[in-house]
N, C-alpha and C positions, 0 to 999 in steps of 0.2 A: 332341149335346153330351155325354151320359152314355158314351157310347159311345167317343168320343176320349180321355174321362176315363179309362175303365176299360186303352184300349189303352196310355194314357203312364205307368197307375199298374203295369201288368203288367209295362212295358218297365225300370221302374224297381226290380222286386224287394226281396227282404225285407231287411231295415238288417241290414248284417253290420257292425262292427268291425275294421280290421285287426287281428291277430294277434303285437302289435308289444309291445314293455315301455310306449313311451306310453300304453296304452289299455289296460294292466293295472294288477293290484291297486287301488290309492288314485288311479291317475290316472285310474282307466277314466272316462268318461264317466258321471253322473248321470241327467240327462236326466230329473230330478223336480222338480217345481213342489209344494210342501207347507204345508200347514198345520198346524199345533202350539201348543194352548193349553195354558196349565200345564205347559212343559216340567219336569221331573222334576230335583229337585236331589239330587246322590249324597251330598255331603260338604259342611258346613258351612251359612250361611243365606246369601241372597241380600241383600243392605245396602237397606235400605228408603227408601234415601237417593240410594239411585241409579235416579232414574228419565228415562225418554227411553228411546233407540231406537240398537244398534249398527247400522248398512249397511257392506255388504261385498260386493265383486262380483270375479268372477274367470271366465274362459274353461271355459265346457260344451257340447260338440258336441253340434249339433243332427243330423244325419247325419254319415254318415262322411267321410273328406275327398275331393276329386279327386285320384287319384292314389295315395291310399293311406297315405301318411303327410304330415306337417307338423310343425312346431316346435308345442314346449306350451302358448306365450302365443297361438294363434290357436282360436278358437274363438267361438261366439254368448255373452252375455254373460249371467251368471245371477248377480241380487242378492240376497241372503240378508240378513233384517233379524230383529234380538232387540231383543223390545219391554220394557224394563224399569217395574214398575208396582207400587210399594211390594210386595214382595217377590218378586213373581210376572213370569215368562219367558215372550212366546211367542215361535213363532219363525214365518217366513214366508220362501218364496221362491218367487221370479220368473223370467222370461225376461224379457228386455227386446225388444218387438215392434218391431227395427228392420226397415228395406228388407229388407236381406239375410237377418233371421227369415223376412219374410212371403213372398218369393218362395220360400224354399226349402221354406217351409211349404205353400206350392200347388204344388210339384212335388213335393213327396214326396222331397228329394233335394240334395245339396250342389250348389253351380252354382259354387263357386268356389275357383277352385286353391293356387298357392303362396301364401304369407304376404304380402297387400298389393302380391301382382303381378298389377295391374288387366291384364295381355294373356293370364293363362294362367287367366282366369275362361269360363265357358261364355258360349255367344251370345246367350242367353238373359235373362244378368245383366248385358250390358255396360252398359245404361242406370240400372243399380241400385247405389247409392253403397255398397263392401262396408265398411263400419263397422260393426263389433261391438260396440261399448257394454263393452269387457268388462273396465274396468281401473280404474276410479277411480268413487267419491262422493261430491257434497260437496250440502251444503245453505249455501244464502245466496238472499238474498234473497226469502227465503219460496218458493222452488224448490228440488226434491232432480234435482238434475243429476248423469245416469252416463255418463262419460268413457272416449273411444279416440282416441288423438291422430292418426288420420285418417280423423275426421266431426267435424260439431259434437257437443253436448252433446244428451242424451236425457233431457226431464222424463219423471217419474213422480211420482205419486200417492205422497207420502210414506206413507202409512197402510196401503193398498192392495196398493201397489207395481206399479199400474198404468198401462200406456205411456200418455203425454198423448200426445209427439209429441217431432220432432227442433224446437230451440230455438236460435237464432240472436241472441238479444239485438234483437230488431223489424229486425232486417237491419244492425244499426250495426259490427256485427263484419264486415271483408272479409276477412279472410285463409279460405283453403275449408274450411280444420279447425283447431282449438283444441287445445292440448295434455290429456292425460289428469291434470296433476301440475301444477294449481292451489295457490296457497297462500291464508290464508285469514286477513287480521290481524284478530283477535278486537277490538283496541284501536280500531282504526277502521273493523271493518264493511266493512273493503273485501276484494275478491275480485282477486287478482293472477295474471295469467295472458297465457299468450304460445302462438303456434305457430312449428311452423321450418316448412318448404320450406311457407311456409306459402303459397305460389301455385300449390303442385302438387309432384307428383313430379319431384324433382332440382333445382330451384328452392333457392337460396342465400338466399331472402327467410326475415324474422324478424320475427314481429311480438307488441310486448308490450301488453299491454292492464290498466290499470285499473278495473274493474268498482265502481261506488257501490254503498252500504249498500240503496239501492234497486232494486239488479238492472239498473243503467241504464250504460253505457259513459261514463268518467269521462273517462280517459286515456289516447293510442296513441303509441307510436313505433315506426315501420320501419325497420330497418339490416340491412344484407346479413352472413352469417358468412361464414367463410372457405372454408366448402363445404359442398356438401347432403350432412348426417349426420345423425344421431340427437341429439337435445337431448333428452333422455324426463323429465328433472328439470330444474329451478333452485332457486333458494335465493332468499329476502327478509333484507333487515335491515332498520332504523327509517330509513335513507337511500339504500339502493342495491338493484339486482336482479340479481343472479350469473349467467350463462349461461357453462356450462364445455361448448365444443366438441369432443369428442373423436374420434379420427380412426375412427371409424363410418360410411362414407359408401354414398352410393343412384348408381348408375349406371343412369341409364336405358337404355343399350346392352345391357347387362345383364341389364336385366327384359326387356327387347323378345327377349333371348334366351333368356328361360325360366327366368334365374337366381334368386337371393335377392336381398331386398330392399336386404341391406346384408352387406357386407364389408370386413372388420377391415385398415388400414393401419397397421400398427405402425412405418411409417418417416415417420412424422409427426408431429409436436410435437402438443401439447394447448393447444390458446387460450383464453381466457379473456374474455367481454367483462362490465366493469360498467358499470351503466347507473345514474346518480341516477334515484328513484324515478318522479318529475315532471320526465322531465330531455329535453331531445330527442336526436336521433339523432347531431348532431355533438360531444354530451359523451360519448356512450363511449369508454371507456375500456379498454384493451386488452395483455393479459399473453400468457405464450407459457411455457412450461416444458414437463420430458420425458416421451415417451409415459407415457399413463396410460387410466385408465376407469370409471368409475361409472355405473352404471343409479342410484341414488338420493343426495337429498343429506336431513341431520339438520336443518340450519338455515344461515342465516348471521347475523352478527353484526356491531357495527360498533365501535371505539376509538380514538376520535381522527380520525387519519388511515388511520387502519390498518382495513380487511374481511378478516373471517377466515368462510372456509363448511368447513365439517365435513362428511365425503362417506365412504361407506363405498366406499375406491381400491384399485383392482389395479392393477400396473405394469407393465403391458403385453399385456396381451389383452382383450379386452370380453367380453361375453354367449357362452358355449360353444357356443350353435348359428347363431352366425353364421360363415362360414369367414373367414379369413386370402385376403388378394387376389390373393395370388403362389401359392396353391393349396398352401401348405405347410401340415403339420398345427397345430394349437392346441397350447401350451406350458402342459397344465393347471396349473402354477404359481406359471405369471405370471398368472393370471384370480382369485386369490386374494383379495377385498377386507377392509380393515380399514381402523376407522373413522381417519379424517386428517383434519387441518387445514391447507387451505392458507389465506396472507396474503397478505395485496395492500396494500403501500404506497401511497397516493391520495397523498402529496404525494412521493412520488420521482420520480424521471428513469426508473427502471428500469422492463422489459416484465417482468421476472423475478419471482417468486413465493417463497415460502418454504413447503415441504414437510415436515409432523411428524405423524407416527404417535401416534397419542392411547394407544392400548389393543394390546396382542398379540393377541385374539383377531378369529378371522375372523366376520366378521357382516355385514349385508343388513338389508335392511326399516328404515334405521332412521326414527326419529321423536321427537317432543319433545313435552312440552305445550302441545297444541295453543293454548292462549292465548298463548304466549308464539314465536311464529314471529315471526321478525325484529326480537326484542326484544335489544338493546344485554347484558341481563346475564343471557341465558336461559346455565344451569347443568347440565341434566341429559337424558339422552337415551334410547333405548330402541331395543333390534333386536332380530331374532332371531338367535342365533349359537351356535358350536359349544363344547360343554362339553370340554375337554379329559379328563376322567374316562369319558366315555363312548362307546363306540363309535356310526358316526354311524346315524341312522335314516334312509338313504337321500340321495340328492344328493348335498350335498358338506358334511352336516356339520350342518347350522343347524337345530339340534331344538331348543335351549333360548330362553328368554326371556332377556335380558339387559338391565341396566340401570346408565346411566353417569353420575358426578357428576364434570363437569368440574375445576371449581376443586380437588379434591380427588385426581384420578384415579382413585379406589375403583370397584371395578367388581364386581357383584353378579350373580348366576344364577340361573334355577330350569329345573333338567330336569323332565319330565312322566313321566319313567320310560319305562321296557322299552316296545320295539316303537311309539314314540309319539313326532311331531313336533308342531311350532308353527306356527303363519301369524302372520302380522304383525300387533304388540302394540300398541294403542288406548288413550290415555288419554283418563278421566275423571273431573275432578275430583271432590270431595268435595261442596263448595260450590262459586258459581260467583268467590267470592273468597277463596278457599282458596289458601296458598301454593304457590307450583312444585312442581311433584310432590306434593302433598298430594291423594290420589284412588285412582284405582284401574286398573288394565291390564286389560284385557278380549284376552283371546286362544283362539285357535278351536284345538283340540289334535286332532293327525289320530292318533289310537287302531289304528295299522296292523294290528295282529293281531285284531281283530274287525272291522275296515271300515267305522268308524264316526266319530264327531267327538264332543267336547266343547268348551264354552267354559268358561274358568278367568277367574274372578279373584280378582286378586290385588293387594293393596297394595303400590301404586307405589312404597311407600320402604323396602320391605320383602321384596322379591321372591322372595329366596331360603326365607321360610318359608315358601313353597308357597301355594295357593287359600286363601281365604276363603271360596271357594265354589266347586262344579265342575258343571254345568248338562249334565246329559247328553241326548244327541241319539237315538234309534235307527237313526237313517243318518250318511252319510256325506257332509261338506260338503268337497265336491271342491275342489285349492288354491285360492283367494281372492289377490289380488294388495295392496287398497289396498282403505280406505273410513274413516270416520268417527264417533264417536260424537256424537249430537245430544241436547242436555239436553231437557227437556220444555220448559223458559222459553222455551227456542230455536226449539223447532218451531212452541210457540202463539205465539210474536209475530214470529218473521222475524225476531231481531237478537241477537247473543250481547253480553253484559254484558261491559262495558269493566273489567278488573282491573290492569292494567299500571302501577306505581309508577312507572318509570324508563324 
């Protein structure tokens, strides 16, 4: 046995890197699991008021890839948790020990190829589900579940941040994977979530699910979209659930040939379905307006007759590392997103939608108070996006923190200075019946020219006078995608406090 070990770990050779810009500077690979008590404040005090726990998780290669390269959102999945504790910071990160960790962890080696093309995986791993864990957080039900919208959900050890295991809701969820881009009504405890091709790859099925304050399956309904694509978001209000289809789609001919998972159709409308929240499959309800694309939505909301969902929209291109289907190049200008609201008339005749640009700036990531998701008079929103003042720190621009008050339009910034971006800005309140926006933004600052990270925060209604605090790291916390702040109330009782007036 020692001997077969030695010949597969010799045949496997030393972990090289490709040679690529993915796998340079800020994006290189980590590949650190750490511990940090008493992390180090640079500037200002840490609020004594904020205590509980940030989670954050984003793609860190465990080996290099098959093949040699791949897109940036594939990788094993590593959570990074800041434990706040009257004034004092630690910080902690993890791998998350899925299938595809532990085989590749006993070969010594990557066994699986393109991005979620289960035919161009080695033969090794065909029996092994490749879910990476590596895109979302959320805590409910007295469980910290980390999300990739094809596997289920992976408990960990909130404290720890140690793998339980993959988690299925006792088997009452049937669809085969769960979306990564749960929402979460603080007002009633419930946990709102859906999958698409949710019977498999290329698979038209959808399925939404209501989750009880007890971790327990409340609510389902199934209804077919109008093609197997990309759903990677939706939106809640206090009566509806938003599902915008965008012409993102999965060919399995396609993968069977080696290809990408998903290619861009810009000769196709953008659909829309709403669903009442407790509603069944033959109430939805169904719009059509012109190509468009969102990887993220801010919220939705409800007036009347009237759902309006707020989405940070480009008109007409998706994600830049997926291609165009007719094999023509990407139009980087139509891929440009800013945050919009579209509407949806509930008592019209019409499929058609109404289309309005909130703010000029381009931005991503965005987010709200998190108590106030699908709340009827939620007001103010949060992304990261680009400062027109300053040249960009790489990407396309989206270094600063920004922060929006609807009713108002006023729109507010804080850049992090020279050589330095943002990851996606977290709120937490003050109190846990503290008014909207009353709290604080917790954001991870990538410090390019040392190779290092920070997390800032900053007062959420105040953004633009820079940290209250700047919590500095010795390393570097590789991009992060999505995660959650969890109050202390939260983590010791399993339930967040109901604050919702309206």
């Amino acid at each position: 046995m020692g001997s077969i070990y030695l010949e597969e770990l010799s045949a496997v050779g030393a972990v090289r890197f490709p040679d690529i810009p993915l796998y340079q500077g800020f994006g290189a690979p980590v590949r650190l699991e750490a511990d940090l008590r008493d992390c180090e404040v640079i500037s200002g005090a840490v609020p004594k008021d904020l205590n509980g726990i940030l989670y954050r998780c984003g793609p860190d290669r465990q080996y290099p890839p098959m093949g040699g390269d791949d897109i940036f959102i594939d990788g094993e999945g590593m959570v990074v948790m800041f434990r706040f504790e009257n004034g004092h910071v630690d910080f902690r990160s993890r791998y998350v020990r899925t299938e595809r960790f532990r085989i590749q962890e006993t070969h010594r080696r990557a066994l699986f190829g393109r991005y979620r093309n289960r035919y161009t995986r080695d033969p090794m791993a065909q029996n092994c589900n490749p879910g990476t864990a590596n895109t979302n957080v959320v805590w409910h039900g007295g469980k910290l579940l980390v999300l990739k919208e094809d596997d289920m959900p992976y408990e960990l050890d909130p404290y720890t941040l140690q793998t339980i295991g993959r988690y299925d809701y006792e088997g009452t969820i049937k669809s085969v994977w769960m979306s990564a881009h749960p929402h979460l009504d603080q007002t009633t405890n419930e946990l709102l979530t859906f999958a698409y091709q949710a019977k498999g790859d290329g698979t038209t099925d959808v399925a939404y699910y209501v989750i009880g304050p007890d971790g327990k399956l409340k609510h389902e309904v199934w209804f077919n979209a109008p093609w197997a694509g990309m759903v990677h978001d939706f939106a809640i209000s206090d009566r509806y659930v938003i599902f915008p289809f965008f012409p993102l789609l999965t060919d399995v001919d396609v993968l069977k040939k080696g290809g990408p998972f998903y290619t861009w159709h810009r000769d196709l409308q953008t659909v829309v379905a709403i669903v009442p929240r407790y509603g069944t499959a033959d109430q939805v309800r169904w719009f059509r307006g012109d190509t468009s694309f969102a990887g993220h939505m801010m919220n939705g909301s409800t007036d009347g007759s009237k759902v309006s969902l707020d989405v940070c929209l480009s008109r007409g291109s998706s994600f830049f590392f997926f291609p165009n289907h007719d094999g023509t190049p990407p139009d980087p200008n139509q891929g440009i997103p800013h945050l919009t609201r579209l509407t949806f008339d509930m008592a019209g005749n019409t499929e058609s939608y109404k289309t309005n640009q909130l703010y000029d700036w381009l931005c991503e990531m965005p987010r709200a108070d998190d108590r106030y998701y699908g709340n009827r008079t939620y007001r103010k929103g949060y992304v990261i996006c680009h400062d027109p003042s300053r040249k960009s720190a790489g990407g396309i621009g989206l270094s600063s923190v920004g922060q929006f008050d609807h009713p108002t339009g006023s729109a507010k910034l804080w850049n992090p200075g020279p050589d330095s971006g943002v990851q996606e800005p977290l709120f937490a309140p003050r109190k846990p019946n503290s008014s909207e926006g009353e709290g604080y933004l917790l954001a991870l600052v990538n410090r390019l020219a040392e190779n290092r990270s920070d997390l800032a925060i900053l007062d959420a209604q105040n953004v633009e006078a820079g940290p209250i605090a700047l919590v500095k790291l010795p390393h570097r916390v590789r991009m992060t995608f999505h995660g959650m702040w969890v109050a202390e109330e939260a983590l010791s009782t399993g339930r967040y406090p109901a604050v919702r007036t309206a």
